[in-house]
PDB file of N, H, CA, C and O in Angstrom:
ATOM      1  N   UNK A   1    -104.157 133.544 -46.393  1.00  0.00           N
ATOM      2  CA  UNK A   1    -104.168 132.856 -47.656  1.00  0.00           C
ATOM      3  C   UNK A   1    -102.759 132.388 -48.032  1.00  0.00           C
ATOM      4  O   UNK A   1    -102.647 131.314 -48.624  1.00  0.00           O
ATOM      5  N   UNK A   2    -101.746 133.067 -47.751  1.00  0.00           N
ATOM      6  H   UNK A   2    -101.837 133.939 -47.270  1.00  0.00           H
ATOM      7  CA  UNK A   2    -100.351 132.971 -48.210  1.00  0.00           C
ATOM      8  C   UNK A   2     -99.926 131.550 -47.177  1.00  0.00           C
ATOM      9  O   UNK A   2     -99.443 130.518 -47.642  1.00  0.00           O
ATOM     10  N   UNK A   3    -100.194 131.749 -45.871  1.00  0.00           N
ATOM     11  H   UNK A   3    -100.587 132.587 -45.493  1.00  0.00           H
ATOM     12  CA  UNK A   3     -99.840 130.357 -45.012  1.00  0.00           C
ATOM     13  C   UNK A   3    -100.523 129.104 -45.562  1.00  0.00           C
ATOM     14  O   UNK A   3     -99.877 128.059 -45.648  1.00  0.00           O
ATOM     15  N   UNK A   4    -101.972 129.173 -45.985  1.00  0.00           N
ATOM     16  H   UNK A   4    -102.497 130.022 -45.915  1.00  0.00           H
ATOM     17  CA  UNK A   4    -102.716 128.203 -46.540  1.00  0.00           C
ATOM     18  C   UNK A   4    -102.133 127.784 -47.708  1.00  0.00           C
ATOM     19  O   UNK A   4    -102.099 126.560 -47.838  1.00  0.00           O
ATOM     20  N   UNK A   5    -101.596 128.532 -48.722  1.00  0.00           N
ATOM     21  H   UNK A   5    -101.623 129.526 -48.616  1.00  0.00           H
ATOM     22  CA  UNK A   5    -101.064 127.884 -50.030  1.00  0.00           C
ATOM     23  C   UNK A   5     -99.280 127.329 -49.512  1.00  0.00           C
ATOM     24  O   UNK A   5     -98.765 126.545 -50.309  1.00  0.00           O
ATOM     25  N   UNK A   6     -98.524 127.670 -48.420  1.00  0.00           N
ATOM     26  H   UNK A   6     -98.942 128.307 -47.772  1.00  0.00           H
ATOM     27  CA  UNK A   6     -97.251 126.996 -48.185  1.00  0.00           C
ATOM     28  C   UNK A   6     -97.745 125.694 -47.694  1.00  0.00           C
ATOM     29  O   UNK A   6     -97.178 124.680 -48.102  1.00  0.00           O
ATOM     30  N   UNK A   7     -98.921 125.580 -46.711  1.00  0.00           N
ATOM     31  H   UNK A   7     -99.381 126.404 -46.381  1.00  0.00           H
ATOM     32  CA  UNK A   7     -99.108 124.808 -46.265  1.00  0.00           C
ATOM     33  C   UNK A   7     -99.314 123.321 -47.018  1.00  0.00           C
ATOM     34  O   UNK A   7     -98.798 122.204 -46.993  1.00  0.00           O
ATOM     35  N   UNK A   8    -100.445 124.057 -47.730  1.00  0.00           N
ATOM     36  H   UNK A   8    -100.865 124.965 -47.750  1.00  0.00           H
ATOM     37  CA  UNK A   8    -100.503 123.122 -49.571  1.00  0.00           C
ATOM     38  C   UNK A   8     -99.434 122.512 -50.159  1.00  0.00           C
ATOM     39  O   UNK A   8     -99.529 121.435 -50.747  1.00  0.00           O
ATOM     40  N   UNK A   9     -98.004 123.389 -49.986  1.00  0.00           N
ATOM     41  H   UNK A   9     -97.928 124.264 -49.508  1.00  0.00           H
ATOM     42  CA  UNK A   9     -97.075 123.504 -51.320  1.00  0.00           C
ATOM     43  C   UNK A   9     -96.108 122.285 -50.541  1.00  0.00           C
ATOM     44  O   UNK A   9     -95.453 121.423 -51.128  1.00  0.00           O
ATOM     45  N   UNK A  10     -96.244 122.521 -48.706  1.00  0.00           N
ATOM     46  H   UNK A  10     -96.776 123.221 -48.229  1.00  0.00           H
ATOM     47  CA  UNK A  10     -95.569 121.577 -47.965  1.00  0.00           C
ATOM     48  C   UNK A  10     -96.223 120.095 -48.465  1.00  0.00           C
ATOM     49  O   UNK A  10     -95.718 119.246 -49.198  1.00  0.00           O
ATOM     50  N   UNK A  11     -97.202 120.106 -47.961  1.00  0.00           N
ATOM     51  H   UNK A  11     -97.613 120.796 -47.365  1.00  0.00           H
ATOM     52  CA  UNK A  11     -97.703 118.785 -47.955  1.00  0.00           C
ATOM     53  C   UNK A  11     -97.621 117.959 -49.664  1.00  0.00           C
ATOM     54  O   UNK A  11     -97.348 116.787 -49.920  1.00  0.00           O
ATOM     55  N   UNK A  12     -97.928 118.953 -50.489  1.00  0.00           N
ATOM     56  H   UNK A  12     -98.150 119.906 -50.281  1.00  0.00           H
ATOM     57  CA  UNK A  12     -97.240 118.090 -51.753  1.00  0.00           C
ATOM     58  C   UNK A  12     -95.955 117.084 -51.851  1.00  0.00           C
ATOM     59  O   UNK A  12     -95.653 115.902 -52.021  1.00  0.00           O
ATOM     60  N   UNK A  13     -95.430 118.339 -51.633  1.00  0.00           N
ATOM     61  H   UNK A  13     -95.674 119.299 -51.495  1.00  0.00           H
ATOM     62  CA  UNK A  13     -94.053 117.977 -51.306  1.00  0.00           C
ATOM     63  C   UNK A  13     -93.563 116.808 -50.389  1.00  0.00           C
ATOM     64  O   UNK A  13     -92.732 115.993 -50.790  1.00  0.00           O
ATOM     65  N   UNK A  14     -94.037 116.771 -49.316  1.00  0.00           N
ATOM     66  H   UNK A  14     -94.712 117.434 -48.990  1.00  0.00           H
ATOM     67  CA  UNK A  14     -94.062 115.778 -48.115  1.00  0.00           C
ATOM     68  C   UNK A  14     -94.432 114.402 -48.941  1.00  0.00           C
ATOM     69  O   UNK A  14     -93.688 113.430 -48.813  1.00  0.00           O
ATOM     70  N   UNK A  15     -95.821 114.320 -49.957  1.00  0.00           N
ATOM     71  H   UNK A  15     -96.425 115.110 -50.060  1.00  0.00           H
ATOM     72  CA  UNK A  15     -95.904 113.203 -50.320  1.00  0.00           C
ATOM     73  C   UNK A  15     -95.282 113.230 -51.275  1.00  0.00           C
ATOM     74  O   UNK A  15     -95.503 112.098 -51.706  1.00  0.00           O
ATOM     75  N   UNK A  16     -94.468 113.810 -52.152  1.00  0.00           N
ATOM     76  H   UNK A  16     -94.289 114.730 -51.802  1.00  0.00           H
ATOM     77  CA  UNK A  16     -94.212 113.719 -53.317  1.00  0.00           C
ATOM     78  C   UNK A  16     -92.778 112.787 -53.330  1.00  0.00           C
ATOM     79  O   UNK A  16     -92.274 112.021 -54.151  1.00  0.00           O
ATOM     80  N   UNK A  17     -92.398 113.277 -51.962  1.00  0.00           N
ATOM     81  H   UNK A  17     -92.808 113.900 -51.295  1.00  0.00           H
ATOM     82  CA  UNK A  17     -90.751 112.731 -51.214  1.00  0.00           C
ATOM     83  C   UNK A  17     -90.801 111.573 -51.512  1.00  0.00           C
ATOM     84  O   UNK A  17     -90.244 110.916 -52.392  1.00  0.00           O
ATOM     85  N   UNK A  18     -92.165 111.111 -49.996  1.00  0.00           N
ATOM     86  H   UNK A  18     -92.617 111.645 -49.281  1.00  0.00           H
ATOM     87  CA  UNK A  18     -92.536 109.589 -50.311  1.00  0.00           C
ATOM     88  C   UNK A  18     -92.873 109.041 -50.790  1.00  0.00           C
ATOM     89  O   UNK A  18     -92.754 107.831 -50.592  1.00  0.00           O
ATOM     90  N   UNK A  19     -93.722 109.702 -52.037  1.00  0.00           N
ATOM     91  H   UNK A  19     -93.818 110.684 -52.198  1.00  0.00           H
ATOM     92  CA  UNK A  19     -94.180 108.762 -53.133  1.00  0.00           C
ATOM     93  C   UNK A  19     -92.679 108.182 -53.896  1.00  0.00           C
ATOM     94  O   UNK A  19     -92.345 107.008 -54.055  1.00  0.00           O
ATOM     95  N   UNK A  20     -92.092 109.159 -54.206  1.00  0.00           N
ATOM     96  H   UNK A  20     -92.363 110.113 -54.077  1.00  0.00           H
ATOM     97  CA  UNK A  20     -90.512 108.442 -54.748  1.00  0.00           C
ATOM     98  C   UNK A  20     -89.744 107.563 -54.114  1.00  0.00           C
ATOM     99  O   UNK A  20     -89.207 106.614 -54.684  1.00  0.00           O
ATOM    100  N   UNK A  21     -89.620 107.868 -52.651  1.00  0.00           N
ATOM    101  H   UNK A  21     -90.057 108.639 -52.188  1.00  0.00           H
ATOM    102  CA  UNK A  21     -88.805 106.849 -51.910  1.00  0.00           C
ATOM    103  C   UNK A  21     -89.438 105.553 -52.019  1.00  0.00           C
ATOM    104  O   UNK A  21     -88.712 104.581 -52.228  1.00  0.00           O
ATOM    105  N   UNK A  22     -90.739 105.393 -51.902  1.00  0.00           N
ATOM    106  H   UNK A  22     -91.329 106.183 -51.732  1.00  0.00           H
ATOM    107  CA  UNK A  22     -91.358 104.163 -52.121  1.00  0.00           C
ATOM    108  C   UNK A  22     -90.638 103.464 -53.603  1.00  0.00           C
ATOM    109  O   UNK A  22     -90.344 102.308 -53.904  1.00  0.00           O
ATOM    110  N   UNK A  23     -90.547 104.549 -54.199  1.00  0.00           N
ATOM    111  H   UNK A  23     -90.786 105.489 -53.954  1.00  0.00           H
ATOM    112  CA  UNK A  23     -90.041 103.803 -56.077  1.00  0.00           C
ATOM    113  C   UNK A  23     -89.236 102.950 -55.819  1.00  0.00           C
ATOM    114  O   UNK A  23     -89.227 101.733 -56.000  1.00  0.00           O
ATOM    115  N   UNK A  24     -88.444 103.747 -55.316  1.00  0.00           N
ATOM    116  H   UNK A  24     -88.451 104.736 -55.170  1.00  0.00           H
ATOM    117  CA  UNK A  24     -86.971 103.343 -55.205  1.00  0.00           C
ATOM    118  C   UNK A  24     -86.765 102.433 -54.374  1.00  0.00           C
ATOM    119  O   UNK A  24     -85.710 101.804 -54.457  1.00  0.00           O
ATOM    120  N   UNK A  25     -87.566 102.172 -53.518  1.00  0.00           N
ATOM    121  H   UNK A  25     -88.423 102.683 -53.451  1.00  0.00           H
ATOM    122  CA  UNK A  25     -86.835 100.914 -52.498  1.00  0.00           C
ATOM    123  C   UNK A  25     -87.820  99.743 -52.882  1.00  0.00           C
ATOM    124  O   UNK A  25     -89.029  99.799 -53.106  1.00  0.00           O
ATOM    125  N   UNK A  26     -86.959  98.664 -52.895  1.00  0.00           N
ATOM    126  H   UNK A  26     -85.977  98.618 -52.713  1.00  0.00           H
ATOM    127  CA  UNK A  26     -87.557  97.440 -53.532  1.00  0.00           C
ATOM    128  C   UNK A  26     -87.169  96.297 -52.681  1.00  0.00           C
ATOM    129  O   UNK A  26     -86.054  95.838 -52.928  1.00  0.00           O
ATOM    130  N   UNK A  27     -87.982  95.621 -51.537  1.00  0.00           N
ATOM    131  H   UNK A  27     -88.888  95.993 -51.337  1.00  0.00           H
ATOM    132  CA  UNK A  27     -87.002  94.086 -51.591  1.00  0.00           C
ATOM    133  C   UNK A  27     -87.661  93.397 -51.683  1.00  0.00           C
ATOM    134  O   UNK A  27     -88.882  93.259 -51.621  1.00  0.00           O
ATOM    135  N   UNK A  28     -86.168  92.439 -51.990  1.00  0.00           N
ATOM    136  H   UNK A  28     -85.176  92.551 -52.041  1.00  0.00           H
ATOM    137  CA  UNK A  28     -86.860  91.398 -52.884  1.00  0.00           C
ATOM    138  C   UNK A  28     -87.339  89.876 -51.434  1.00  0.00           C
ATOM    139  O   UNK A  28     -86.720  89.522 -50.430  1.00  0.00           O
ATOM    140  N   UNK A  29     -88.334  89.508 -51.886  1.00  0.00           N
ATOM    141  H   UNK A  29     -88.837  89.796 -52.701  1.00  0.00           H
ATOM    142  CA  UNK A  29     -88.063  88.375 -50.878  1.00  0.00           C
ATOM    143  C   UNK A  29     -87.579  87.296 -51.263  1.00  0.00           C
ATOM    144  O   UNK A  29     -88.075  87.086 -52.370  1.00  0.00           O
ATOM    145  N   UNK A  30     -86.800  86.369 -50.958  1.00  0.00           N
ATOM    146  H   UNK A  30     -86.398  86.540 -50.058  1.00  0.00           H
ATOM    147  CA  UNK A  30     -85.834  85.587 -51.467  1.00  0.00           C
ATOM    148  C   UNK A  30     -86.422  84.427 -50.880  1.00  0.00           C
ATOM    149  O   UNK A  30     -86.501  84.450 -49.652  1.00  0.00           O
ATOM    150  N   UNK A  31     -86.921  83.259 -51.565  1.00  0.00           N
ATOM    151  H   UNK A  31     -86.856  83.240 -52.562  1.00  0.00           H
ATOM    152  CA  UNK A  31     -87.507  81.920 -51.013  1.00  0.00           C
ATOM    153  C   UNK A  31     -86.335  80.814 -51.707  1.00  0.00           C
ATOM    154  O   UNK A  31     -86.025  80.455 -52.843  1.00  0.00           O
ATOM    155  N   UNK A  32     -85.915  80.528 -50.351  1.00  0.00           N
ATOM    156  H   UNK A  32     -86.167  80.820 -49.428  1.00  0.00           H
ATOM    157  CA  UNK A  32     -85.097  79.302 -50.647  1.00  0.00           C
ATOM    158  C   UNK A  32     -85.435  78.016 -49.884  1.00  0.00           C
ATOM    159  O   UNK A  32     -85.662  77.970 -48.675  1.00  0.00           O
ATOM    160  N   UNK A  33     -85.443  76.816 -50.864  1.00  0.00           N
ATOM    161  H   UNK A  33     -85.259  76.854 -51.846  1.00  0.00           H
ATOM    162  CA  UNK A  33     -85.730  75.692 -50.875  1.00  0.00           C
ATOM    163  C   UNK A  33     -85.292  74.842 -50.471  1.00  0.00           C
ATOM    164  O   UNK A  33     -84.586  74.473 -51.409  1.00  0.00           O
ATOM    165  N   UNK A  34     -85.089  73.883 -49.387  1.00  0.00           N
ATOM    166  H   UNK A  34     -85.663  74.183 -48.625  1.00  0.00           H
ATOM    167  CA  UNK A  34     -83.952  73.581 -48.480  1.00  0.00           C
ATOM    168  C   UNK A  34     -83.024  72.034 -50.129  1.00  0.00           C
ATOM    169  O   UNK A  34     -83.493  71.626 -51.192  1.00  0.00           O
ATOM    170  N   UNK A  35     -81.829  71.777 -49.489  1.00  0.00           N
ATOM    171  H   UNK A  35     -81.448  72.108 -48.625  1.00  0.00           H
ATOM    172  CA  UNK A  35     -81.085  71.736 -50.324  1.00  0.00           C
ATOM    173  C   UNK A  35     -81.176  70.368 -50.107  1.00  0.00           C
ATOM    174  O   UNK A  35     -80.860  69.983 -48.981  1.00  0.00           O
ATOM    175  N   UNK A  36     -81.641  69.301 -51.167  1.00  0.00           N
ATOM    176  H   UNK A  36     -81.898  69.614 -52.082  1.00  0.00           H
ATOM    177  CA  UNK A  36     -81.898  68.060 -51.346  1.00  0.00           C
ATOM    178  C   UNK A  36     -80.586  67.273 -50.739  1.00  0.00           C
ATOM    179  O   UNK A  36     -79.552  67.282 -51.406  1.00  0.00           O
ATOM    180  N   UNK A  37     -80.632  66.585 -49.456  1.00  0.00           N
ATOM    181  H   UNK A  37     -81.473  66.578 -48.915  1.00  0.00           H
ATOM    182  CA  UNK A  37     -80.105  65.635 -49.322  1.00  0.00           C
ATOM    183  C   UNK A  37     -79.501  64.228 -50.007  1.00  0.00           C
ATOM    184  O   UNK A  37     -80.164  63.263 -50.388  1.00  0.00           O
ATOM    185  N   UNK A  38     -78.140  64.388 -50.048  1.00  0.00           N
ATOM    186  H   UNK A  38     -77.602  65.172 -49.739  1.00  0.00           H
ATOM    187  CA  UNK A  38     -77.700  63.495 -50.985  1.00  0.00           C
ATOM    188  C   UNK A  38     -77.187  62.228 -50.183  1.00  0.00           C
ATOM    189  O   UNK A  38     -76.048  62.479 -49.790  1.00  0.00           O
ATOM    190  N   UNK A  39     -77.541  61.123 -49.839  1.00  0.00           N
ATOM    191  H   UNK A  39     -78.467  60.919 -50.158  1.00  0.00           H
ATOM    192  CA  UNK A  39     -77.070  60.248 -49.009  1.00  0.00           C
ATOM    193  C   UNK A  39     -76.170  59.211 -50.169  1.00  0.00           C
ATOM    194  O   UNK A  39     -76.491  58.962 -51.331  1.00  0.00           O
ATOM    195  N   UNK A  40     -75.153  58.806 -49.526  1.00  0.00           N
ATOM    196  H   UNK A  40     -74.893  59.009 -48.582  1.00  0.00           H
ATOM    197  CA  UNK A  40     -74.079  57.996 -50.005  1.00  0.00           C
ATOM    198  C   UNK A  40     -74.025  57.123 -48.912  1.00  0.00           C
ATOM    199  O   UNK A  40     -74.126  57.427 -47.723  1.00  0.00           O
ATOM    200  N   UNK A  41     -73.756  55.325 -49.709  1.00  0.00           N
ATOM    201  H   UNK A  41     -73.674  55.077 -50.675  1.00  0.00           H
ATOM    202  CA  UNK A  41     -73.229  54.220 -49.160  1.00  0.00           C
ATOM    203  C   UNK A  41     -72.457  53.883 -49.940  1.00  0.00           C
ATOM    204  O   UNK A  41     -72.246  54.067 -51.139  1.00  0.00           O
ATOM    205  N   UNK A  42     -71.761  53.012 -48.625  1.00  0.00           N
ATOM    206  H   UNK A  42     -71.933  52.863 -47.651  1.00  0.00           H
ATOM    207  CA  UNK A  42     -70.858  52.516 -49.341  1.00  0.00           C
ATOM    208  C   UNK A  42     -70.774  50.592 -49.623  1.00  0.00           C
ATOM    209  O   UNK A  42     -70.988  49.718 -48.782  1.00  0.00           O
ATOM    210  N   UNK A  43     -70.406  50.428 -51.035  1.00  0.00           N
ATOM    211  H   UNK A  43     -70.232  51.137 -51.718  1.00  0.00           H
ATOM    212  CA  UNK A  43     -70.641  48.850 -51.181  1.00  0.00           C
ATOM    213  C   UNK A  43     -70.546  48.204 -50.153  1.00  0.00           C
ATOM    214  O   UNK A  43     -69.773  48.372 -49.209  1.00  0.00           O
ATOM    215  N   UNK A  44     -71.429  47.350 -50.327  1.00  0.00           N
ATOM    216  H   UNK A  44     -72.057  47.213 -51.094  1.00  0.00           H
ATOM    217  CA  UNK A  44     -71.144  46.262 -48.744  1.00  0.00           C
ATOM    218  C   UNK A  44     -70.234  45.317 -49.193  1.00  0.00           C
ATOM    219  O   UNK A  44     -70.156  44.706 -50.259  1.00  0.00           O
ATOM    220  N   UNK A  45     -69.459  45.307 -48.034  1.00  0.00           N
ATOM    221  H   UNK A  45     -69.522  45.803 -47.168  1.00  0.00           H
ATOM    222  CA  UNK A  45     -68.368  43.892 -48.089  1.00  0.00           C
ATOM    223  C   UNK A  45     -69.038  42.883 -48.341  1.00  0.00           C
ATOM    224  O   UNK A  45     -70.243  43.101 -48.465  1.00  0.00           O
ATOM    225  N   UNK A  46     -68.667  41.737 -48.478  1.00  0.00           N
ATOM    226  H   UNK A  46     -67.688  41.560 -48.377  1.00  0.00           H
ATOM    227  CA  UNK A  46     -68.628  40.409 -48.400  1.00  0.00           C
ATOM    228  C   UNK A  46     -68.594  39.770 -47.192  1.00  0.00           C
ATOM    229  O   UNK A  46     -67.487  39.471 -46.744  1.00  0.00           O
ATOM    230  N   UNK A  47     -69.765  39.447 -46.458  1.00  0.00           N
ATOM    231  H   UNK A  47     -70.664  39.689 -46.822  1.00  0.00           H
ATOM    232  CA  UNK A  47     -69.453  38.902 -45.120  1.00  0.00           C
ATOM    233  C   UNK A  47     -70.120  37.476 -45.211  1.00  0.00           C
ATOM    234  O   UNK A  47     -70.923  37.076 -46.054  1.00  0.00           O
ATOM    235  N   UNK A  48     -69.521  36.731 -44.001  1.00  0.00           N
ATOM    236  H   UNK A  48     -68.868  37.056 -43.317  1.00  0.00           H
ATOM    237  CA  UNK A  48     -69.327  34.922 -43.834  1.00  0.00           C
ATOM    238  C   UNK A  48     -70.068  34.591 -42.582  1.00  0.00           C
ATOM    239  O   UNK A  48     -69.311  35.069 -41.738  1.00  0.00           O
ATOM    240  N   UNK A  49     -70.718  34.257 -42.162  1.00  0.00           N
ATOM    241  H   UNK A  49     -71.333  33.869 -42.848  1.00  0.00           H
ATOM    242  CA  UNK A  49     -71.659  33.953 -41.188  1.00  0.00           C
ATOM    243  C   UNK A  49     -71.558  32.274 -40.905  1.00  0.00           C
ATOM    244  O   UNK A  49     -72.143  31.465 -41.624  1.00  0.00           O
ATOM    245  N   UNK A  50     -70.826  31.937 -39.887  1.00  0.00           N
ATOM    246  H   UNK A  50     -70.351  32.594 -39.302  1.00  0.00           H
ATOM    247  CA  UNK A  50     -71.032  30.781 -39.283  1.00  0.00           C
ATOM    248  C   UNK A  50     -71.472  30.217 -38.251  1.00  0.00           C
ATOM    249  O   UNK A  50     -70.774  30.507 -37.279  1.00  0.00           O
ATOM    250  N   UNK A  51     -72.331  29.525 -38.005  1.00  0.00           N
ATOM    251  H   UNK A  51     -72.897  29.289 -38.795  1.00  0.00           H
ATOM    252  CA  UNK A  51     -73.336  29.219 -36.577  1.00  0.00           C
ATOM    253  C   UNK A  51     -72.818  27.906 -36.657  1.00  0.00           C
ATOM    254  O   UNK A  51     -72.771  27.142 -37.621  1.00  0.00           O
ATOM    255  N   UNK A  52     -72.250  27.696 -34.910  1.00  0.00           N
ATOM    256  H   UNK A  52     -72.288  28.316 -34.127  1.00  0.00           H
ATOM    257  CA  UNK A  52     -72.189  26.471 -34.573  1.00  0.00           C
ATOM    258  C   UNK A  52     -72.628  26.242 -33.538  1.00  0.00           C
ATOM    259  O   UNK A  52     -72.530  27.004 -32.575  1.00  0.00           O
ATOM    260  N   UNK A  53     -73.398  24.768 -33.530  1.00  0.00           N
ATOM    261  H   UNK A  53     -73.478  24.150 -34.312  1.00  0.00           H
ATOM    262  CA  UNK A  53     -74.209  24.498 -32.164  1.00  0.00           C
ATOM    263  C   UNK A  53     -73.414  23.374 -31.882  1.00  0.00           C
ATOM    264  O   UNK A  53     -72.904  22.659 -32.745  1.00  0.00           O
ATOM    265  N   UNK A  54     -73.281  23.178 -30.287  1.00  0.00           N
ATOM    266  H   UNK A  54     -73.695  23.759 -29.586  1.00  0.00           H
ATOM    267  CA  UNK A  54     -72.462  22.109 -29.556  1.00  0.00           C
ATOM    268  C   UNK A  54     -73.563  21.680 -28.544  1.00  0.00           C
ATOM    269  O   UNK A  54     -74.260  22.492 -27.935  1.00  0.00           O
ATOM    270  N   UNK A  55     -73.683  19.944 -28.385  1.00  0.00           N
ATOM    271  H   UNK A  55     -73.118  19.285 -28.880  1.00  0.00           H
ATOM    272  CA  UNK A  55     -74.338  19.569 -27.454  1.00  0.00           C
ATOM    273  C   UNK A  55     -73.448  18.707 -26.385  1.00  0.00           C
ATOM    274  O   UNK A  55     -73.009  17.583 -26.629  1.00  0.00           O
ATOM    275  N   UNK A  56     -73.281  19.324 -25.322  1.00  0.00           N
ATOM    276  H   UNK A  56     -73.638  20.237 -25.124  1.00  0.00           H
ATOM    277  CA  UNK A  56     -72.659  18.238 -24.264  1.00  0.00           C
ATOM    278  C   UNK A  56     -73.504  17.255 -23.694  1.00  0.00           C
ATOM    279  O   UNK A  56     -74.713  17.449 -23.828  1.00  0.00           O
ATOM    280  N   UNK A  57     -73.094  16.140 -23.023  1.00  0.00           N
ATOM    281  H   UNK A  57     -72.113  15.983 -22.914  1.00  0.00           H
ATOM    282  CA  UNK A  57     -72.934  15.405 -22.244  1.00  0.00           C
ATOM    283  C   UNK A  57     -74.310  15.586 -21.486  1.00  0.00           C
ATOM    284  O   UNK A  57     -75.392  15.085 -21.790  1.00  0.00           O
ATOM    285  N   UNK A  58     -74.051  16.306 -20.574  1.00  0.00           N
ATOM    286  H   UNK A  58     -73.172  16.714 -20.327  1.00  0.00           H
ATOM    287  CA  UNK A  58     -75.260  16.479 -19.707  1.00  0.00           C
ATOM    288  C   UNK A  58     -76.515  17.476 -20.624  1.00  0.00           C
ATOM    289  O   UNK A  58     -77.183  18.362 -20.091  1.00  0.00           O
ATOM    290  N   UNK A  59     -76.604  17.104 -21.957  1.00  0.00           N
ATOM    291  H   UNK A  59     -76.062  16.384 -22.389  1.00  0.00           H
ATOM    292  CA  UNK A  59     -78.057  18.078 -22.207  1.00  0.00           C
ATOM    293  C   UNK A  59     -77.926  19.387 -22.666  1.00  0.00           C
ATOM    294  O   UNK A  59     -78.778  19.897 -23.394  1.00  0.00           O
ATOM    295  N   UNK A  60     -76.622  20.142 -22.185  1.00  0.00           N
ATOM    296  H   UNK A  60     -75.930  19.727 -21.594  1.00  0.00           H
ATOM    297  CA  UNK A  60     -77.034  21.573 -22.336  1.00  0.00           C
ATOM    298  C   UNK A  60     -76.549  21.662 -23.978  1.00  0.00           C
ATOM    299  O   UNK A  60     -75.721  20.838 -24.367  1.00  0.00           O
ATOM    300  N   UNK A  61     -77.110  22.728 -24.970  1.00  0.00           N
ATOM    301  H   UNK A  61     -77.782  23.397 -24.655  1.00  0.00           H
ATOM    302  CA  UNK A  61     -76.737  23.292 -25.814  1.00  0.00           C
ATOM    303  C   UNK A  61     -76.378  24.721 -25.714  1.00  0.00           C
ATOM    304  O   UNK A  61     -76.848  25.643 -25.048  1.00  0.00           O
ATOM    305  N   UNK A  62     -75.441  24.643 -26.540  1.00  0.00           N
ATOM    306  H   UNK A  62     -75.060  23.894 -27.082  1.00  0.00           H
ATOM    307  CA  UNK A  62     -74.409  25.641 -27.041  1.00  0.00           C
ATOM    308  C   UNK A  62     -74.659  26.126 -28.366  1.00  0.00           C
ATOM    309  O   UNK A  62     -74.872  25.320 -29.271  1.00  0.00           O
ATOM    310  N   UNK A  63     -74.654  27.704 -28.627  1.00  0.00           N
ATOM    311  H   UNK A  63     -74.482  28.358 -27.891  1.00  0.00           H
ATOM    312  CA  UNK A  63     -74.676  27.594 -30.378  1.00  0.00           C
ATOM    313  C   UNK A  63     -73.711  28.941 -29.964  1.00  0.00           C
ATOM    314  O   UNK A  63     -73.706  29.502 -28.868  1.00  0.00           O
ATOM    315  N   UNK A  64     -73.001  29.247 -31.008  1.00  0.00           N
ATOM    316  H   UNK A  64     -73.005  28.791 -31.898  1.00  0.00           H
ATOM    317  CA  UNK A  64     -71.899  29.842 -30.945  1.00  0.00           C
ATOM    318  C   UNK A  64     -71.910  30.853 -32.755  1.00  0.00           C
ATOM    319  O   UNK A  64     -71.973  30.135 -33.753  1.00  0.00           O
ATOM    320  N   UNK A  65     -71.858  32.150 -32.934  1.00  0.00           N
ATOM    321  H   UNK A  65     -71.806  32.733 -32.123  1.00  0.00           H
ATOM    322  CA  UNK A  65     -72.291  32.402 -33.943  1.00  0.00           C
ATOM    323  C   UNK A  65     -71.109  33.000 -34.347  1.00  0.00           C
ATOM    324  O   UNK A  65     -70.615  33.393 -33.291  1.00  0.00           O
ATOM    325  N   UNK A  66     -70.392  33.290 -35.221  1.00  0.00           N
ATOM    326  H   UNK A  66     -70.794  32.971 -36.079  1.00  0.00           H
ATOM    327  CA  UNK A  66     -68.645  33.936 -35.834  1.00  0.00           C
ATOM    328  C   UNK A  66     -69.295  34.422 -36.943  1.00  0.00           C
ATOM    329  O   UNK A  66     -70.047  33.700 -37.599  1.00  0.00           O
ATOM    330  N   UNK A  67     -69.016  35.935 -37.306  1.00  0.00           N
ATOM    331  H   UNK A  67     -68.406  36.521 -36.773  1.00  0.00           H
ATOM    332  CA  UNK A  67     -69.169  36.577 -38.472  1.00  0.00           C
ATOM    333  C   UNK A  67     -67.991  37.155 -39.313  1.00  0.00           C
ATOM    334  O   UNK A  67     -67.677  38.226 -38.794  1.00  0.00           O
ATOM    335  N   UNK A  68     -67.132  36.864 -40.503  1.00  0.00           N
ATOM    336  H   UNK A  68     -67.387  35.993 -40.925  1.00  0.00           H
ATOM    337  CA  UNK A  68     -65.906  37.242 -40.942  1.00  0.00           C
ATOM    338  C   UNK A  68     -66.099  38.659 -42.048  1.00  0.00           C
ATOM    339  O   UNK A  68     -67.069  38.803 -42.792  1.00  0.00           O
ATOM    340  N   UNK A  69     -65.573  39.093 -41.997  1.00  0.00           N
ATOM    341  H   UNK A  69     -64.785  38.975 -41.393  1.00  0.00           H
ATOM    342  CA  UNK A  69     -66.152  40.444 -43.006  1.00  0.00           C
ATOM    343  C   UNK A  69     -64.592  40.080 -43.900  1.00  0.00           C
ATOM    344  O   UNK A  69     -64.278  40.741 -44.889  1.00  0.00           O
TER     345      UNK A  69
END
């Protein structure tokens, strides 16, 4: 009878440990949201676009295109 009631008095105890340790430990889960992309341009220059076409002699054409920023 005396082993049967330590046995008892253990196992209380045993859960009583873990019932507290459970209290006490907490985590947290942490959800993070990925971090909004901020895209930047930059003003566009001022650009000049000139197309020139050349026709020779024998037929062939030429176009020739120059861009100035």
């Amino acid at each position: 009878m005396r082993t049967y009631k330590r046995l008892m008095t253990l196992t209380m105890v045993a859960l009583s440990v873990q019932f507290l340790a459970s209290c006490f430990t907490y985590k947290k889960e942490e959800t993070t949201s990925p971090t909004p992309t901020v895209v930047t341009t930059t003003p566009s220059t001022t650009s000049e676009t000139t197309t020139t076409t050349t026709t020779n002699d024998n037929g062939v054409t030429r176009r020739s295109t120059t861009t100035t920023y």
